[in-house]
BAKE-289543 format. One record per residue: chain; residue in three letters; residue number from 1; z, x, y of N, C-alpha, C in turn. Coordinates in Angstrom, 3 decimals, always signed. Atoms other than C-alpha are relative to their C-alpha. Layout:
+-------+-----+-----+----------+----------+----------+----------+----------+----------+----------+----------+----------+
: chain : res :   n :      n_Z :      n_X :      n_Y :     ca_Z :     ca_X :     ca_Y :      c_Z :      c_X :      c_Y :
+-------+-----+-----+----------+----------+----------+----------+----------+----------+----------+----------+----------+
:     A : ALA : NUM :        Z :        X :        Y :        Z :        X :        Y :        Z :        X :        Y :
...
+-------+-----+-----+----------+----------+----------+----------+----------+----------+----------+----------+----------+
// end
This chain:
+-------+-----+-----+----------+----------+----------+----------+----------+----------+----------+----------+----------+
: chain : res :   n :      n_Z :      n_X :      n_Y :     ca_Z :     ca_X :     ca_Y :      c_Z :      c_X :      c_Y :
+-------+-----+-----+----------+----------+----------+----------+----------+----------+----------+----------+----------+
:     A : UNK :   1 :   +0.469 :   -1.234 :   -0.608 :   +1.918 :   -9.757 :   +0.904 :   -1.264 :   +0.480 :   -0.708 :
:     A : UNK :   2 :   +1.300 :   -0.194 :   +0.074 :   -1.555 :   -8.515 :   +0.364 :   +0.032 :   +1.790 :   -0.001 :
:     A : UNK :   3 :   -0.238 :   -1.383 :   +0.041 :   -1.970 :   -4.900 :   -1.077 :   -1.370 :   +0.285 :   +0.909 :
:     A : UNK :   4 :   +1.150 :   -0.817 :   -0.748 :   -3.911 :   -2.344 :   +1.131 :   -0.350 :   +1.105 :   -0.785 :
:     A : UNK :   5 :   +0.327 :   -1.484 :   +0.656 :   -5.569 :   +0.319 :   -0.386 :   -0.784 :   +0.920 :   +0.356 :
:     A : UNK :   6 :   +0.280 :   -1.342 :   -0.501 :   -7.135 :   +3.724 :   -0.152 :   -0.723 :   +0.380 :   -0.924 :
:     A : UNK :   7 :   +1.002 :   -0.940 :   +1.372 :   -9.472 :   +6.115 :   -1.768 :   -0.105 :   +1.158 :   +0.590 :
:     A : UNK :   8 :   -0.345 :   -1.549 :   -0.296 :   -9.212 :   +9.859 :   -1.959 :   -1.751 :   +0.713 :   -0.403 :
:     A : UNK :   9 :   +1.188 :   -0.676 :   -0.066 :  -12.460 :  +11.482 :   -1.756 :   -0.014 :   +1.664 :   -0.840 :
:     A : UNK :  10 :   -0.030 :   -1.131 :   +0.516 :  -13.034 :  +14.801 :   -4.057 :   -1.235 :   +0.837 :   +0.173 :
:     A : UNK :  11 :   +0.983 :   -0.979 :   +0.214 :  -15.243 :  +17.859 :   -3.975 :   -1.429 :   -0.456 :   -1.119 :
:     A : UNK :  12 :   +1.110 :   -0.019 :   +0.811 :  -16.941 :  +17.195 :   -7.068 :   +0.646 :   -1.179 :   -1.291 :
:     A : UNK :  13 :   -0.661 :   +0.662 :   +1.057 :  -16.794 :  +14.530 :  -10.360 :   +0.732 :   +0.341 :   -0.737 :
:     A : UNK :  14 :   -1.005 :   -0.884 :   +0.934 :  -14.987 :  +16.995 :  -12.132 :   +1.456 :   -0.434 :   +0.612 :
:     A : UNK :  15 :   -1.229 :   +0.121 :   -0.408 :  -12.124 :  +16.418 :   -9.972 :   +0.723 :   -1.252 :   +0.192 :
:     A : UNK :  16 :   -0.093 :   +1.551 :   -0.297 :  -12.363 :  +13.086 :   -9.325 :   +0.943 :   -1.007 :   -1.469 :
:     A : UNK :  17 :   -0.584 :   +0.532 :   +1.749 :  -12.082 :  +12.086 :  -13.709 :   +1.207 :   +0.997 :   +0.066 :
:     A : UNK :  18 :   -1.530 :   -0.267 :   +0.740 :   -8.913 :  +14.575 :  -13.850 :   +0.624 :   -0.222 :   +0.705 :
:     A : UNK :  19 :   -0.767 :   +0.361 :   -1.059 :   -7.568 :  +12.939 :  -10.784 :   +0.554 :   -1.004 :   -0.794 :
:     A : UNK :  20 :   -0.004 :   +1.235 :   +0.573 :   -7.980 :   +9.622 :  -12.546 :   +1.280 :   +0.033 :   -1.778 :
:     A : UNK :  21 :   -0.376 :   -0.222 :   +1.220 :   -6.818 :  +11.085 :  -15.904 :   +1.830 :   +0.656 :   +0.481 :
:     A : UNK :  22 :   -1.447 :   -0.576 :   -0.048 :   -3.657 :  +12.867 :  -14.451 :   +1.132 :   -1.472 :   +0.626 :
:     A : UNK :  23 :   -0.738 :   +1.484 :   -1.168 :   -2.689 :   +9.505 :  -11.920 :   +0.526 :   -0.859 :   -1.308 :
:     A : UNK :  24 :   -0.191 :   +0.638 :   +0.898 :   -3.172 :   +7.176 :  -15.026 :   +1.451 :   +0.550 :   -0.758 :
:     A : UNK :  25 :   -1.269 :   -0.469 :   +0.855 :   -0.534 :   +9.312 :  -17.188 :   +1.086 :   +0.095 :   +0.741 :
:     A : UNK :  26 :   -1.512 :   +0.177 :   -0.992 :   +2.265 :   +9.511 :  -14.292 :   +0.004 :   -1.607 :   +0.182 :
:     A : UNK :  27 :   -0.601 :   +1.542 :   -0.456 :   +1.754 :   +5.458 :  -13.728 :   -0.014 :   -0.281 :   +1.089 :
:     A : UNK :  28 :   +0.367 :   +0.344 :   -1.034 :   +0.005 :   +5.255 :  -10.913 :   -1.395 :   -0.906 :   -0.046 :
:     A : UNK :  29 :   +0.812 :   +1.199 :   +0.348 :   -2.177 :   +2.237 :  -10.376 :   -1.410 :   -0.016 :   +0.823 :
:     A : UNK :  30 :   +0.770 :   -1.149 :   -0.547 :   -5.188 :   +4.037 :   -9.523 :   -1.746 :   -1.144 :   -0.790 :
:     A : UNK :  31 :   +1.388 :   +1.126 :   +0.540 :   -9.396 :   +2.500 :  -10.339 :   -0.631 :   +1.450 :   +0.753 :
:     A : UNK :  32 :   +0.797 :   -0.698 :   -0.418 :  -12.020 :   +5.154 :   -9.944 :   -1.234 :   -1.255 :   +0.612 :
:     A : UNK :  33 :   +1.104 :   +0.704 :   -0.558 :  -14.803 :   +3.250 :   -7.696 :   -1.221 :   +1.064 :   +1.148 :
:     A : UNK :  34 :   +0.513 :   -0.566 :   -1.036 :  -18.075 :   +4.242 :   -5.750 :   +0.130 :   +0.251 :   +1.531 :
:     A : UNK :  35 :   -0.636 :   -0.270 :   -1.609 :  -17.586 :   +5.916 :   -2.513 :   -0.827 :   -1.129 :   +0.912 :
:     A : UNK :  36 :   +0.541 :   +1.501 :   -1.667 :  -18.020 :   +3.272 :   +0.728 :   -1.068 :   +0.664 :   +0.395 :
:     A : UNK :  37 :   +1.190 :   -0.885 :   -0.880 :  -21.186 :   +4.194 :   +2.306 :   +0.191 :   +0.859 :   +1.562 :
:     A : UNK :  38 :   -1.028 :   -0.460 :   -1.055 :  -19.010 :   +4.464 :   +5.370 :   +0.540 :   +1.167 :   +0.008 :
:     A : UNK :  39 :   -1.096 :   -1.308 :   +0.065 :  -17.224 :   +7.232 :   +4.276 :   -1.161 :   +1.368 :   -0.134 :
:     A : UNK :  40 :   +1.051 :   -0.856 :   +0.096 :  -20.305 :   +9.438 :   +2.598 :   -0.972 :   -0.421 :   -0.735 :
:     A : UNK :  41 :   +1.492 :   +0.331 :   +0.451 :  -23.824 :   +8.927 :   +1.882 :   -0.597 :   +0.568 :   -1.349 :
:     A : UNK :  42 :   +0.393 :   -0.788 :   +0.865 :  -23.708 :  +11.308 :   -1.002 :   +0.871 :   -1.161 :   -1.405 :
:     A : UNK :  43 :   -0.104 :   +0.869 :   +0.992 :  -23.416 :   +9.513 :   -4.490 :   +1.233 :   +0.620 :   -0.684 :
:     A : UNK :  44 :   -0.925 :   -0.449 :   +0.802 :  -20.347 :   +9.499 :   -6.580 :   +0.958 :   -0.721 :   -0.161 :
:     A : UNK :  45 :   -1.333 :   +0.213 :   +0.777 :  -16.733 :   +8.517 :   -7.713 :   +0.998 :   -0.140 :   +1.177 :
:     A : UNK :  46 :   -1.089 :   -0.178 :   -0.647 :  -13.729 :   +8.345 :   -5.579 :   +1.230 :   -1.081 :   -0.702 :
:     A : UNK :  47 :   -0.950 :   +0.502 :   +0.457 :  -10.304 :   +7.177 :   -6.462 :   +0.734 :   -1.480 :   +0.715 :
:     A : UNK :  48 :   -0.345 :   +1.188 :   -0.665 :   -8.744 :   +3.910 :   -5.354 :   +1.479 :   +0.017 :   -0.373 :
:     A : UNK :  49 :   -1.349 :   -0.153 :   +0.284 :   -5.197 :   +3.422 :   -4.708 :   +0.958 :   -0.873 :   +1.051 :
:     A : UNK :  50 :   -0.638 :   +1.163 :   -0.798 :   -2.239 :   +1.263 :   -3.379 :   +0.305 :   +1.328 :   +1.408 :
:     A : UNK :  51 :   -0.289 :   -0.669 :   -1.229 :   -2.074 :   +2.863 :   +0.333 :   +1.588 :   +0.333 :   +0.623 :
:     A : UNK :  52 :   -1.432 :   -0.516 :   +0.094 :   +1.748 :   +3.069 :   +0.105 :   +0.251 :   +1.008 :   -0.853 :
:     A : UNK :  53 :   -0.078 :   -0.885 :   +0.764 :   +1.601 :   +5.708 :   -2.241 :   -0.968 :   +1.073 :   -0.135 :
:     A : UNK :  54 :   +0.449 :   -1.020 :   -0.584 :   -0.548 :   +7.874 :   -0.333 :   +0.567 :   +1.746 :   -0.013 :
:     A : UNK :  55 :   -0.833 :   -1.515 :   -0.161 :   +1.686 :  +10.836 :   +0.395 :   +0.617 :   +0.401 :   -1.673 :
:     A : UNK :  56 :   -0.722 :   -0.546 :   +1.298 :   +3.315 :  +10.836 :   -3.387 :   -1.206 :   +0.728 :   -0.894 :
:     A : UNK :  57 :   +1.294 :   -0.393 :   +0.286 :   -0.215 :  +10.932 :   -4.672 :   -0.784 :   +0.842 :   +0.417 :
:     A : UNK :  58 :   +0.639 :   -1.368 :   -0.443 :   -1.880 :  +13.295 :   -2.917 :   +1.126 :   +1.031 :   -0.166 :
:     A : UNK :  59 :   -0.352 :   -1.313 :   -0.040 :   +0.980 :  +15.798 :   -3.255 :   +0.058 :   -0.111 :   -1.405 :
:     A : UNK :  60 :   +0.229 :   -0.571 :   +1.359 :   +0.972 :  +15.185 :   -6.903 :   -1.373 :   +0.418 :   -0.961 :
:     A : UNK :  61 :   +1.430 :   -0.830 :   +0.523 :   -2.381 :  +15.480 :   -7.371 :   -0.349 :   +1.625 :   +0.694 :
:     A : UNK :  62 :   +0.542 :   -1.169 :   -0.341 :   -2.813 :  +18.731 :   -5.192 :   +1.065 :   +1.178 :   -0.712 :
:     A : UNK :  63 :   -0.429 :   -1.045 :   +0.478 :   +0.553 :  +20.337 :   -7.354 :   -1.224 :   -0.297 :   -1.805 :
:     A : UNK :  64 :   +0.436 :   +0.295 :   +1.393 :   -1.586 :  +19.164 :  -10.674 :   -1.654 :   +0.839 :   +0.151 :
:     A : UNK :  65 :   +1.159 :   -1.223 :   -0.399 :   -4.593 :  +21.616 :   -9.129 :   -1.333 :   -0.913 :   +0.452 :
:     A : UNK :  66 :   +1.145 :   +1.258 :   -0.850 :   -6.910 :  +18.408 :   -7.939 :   -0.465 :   +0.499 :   +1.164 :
:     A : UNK :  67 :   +0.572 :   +0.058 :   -1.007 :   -8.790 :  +19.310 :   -4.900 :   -0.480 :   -1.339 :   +0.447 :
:     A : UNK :  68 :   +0.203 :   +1.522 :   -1.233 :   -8.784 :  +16.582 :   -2.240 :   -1.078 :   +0.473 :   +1.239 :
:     A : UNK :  69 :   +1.101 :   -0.668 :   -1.530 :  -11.812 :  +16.290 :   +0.504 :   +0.532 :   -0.898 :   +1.049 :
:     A : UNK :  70 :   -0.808 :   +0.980 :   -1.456 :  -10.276 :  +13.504 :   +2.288 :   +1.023 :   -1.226 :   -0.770 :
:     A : UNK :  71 :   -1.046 :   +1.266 :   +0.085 :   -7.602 :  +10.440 :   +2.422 :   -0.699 :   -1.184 :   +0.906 :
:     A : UNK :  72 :   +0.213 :   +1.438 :   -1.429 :   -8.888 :   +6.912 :   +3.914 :   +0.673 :   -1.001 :   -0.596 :
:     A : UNK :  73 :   -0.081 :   +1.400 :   +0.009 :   -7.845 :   +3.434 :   +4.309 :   -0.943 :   -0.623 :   -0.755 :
:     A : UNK :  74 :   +1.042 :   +1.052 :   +0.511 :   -9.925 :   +1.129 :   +2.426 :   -0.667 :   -1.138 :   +0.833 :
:     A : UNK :  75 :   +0.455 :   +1.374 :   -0.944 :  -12.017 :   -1.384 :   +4.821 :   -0.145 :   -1.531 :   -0.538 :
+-------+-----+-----+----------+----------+----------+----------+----------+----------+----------+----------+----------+
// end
């Protein structure tokens, strides 16, 4: 089976490194990478992640005070 993955898009880098920093310490198998051009044209960070662990991840990052701008699929 072939993992699919995802990347969570943030407001700003600030949110992005304590996304990374909070994911890492719960044991989530997480890679900060540059955003797809696809997604936004504006330069920066976004999070990478196994796409089954979408919903656990985003609600633990938004109780851990993370601001999320979006959720995608990975192409």
């Amino acid at each position: 089976m072939i993992d699919r993955f995802g990347v969570i898009l943030f407001p700003s880098v600030h949110f992005a490194l304590r996304a990374e920093k909070k994911a890492r310490e719960k044991g989530f198998k997480i890679k900060l990478i540059p955003v797809p051009r696809y997604l936004s044209s504006d330069c920066g960070v976004c999070l990478r992640f196994l796409w089954t662990e979408r919903e656990t991840l985003s609600s633990f990052l938004e109780a851990e005070g993370v601001r999320i701008e979006g959720i995608y699929p990975l192409e």
